[in-house]
N, C-alpha and C positions, 0 to 999 in steps of 0.2 A: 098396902100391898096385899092381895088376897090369899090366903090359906087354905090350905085342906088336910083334912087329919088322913095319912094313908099307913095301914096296919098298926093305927095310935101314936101314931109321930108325925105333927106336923110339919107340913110343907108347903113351902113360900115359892108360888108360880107368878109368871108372867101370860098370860094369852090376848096373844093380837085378834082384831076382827075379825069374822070370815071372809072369806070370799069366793068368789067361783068357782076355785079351786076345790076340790071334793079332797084333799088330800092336806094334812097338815105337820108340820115340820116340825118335831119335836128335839133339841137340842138339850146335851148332856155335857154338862163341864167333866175337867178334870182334877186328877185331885189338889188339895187344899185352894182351889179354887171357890168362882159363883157363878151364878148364870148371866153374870151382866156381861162377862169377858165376849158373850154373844152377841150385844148388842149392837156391834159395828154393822154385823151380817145382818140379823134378825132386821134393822131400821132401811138397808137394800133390798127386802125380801116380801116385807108384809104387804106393802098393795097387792103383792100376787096368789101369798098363800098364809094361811092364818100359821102363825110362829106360837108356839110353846117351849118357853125357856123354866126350870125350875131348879131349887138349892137343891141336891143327896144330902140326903139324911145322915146330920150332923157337919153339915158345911154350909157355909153363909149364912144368910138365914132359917133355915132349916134346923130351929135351933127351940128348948135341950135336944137331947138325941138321946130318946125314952129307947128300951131295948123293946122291938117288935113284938105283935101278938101273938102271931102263927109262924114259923117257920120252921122248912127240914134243911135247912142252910146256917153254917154262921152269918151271924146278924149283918157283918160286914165284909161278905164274899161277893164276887163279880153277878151269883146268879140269886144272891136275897136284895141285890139292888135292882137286878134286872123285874125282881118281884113286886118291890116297890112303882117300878115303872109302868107293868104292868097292869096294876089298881088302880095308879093314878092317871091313865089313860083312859080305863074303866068308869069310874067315877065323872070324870070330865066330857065323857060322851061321845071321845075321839076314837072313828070305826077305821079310818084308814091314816096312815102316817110312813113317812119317814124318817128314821132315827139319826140324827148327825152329831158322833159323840169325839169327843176331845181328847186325846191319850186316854187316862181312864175309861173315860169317858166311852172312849172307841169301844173299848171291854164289855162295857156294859150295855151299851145296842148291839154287839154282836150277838149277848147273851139272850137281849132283849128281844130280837129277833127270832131267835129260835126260840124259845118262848111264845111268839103269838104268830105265827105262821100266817093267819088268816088278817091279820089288825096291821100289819108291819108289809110296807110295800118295797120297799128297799135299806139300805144303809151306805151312809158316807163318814169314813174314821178321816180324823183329822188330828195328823200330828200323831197316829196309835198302830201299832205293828206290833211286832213279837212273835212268839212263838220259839226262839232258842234258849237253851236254860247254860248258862255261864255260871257255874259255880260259886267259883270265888268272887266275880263279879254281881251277885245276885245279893251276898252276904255282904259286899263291903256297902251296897245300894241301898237293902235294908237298914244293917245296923244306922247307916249317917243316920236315915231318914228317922229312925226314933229316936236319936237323939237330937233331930233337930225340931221332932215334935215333941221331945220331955221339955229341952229349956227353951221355950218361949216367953221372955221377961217383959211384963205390961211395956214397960218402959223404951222399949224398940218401938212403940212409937210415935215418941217423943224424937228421937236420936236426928237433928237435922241433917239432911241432906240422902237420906236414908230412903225416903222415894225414887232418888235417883238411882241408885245403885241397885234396886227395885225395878225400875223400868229399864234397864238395860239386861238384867239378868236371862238368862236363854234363847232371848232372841239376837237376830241379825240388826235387823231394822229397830233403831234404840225408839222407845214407848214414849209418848206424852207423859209429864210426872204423874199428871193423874190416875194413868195406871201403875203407877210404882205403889201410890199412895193407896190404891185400892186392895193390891195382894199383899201391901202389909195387914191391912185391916182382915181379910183373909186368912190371911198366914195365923194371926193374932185368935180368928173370931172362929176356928174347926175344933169341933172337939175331939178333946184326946184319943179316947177311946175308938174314935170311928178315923180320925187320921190313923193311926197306929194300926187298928184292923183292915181298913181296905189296902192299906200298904204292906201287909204281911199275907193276908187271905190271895191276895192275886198277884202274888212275887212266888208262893212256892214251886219246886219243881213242877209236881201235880199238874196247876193250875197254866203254869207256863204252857207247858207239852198240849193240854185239850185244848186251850183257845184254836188252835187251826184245826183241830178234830170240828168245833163250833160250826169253822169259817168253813170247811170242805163242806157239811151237810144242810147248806145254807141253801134255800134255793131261790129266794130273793139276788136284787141285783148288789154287789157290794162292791164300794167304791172306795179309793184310800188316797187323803189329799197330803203329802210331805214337802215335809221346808227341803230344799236343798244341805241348806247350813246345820239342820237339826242335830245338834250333840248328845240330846236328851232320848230321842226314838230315830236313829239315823236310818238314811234310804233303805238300807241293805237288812234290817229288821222289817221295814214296812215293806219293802218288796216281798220279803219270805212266807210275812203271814198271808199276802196278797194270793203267793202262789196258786194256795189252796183253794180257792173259789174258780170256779169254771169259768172265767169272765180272764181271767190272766193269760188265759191259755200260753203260748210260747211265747209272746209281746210284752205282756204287762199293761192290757188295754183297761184294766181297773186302777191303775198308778197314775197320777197326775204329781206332776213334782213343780212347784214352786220356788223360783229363784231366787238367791238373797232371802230367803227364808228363814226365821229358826223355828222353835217350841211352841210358837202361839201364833199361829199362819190366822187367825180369824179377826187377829188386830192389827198383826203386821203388816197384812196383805189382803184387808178386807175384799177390794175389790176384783184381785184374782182370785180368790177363794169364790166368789159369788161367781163370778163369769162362768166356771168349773159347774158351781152348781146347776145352773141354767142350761147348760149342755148337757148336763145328764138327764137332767129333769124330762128337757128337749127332747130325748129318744135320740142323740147323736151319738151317742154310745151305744158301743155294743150290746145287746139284752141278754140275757142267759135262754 
């Protein structure tokens, strides 16, 4: 699998053929994720447009996770990954894209976007919203989440039957084992330090409140694809951060909501998520 060192840490990418298409799709997992959970989409998409799937720094293979060269960002906030993204766009020779990021994910192309104004032709969040800060909700969301990134014991997995319970977790539509057997390997393979910082760096109040500060001064097209069923970023979060991009205006004609849906609409519901894509791509949507 091919590497590239980006601000001294490397990163393990995926890049399909080119094609005709002067324009190429750059996908962003979400956290304690990889880039494969893309692959459903990416193997419906590439005869038409060259797909770039890659690990964040200190997930999957994207692995140690050396602390960066240059940054005026913590090393694991939504906009020193948008910086990473960035360079590694840079480096790879790709002048126009669009960014299609995952929960997280979504975060970080929204960041990523405003960042290269000129390289970034649009964005599609999938599964990622926000923008209200819940308190006490915020803190019971954090604290789980470090402690379920302190004890991760080799030995989970080993634990039979322990994929299953894995491929049912957040979604609607229960996963192939193979994806259960994947996000354990996942779950097992993120380093500490970088699970534990992008889950605290873009959970504070702060950080909460600016992400639609991001999305208002956007002027690309932004699009936001939601499970119905989603427990993890539900409608009424992705619709809110939507609001803020001139493309919502009174409708909500940047929302696309998929049924029977949960948290991971890109393997759920590969093939509505694709169809979504092709109509925007299309210019059947509204443009800003």
């Amino acid at each position: 699998m091919p590497m590239i060192s980006v601000l001294g840490v490397p990163h393990t990418y995926e890049l399909t053929a080119p094609t005709d298409s002067q324009t190429t799709l750059v996908f962003v997992h979400g956290w304690m994720l990889s880039r494969g959970y893309w692959r459903p989409v990416v193997d419906r998409l590439a005869q038409g447009y060259q797909c770039l799937t890659y690990d964040l720094r200190g997930f999957g293979q994207s692995q140690p996770c050396h602390p960066r060269e240059i940054s005026q960002h913590s090393p694991y906030s939504l906009q020193a990954y948008a910086e990473d993204l960035t360079h590694l766009l840079e480096q790879l020779g790709i002048r126009k894209a669009w960014l299609v990021g995952h929960s997280l994910g979504g975060s970080i192309a929204l960041w990523g976007a405003k960042a290269m104004p000129d390289r970034v032709e649009g964005v599609i969040c999938v599964n990622a919203g926000g923008g209200i800060y819940l308190k006490e909700e915020f803190e019971r969301f954090r604290q789980a989440g470090q402690q379920m990134v302190r004890f991760r014991p080799g030995w989970l997995n080993h634990v039979p039957f322990l994929d299953r319970v894995f491929a049912q977790a957040m979604v609607t539509q229960k996963l192939e084992t193979h994806w259960g057997r994947q996000r354990i390997v996942d779950f097992l393979a993120a380093d500490t330090e970088a699970a534990k910082g992008s889950l605290l760096d873009s959970t504070t109040q702060a950080e909460v409140h600016r992400l639609p500060q991001v999305v208002a001064r956007l002027r690309q097209p932004v699009y936001f694809i939601a499970g119905t069923d989603d427990r993890i970023m539900e409608l009424k979060y992705v619709r809110h951060l939507a609001s803020f991009h001139p493309l919502f205006q009174e409708w909500g004609a940047n929302v696309f909501e998929i049924p029977h849906c949960g948290h991971l609409a890109m393997v759920e519901q590969p093939d509505l998520v694709v169809q979504q894509f092709r109509e925007i791509f299309a210019g059947v949507c509204v443009q800003v």
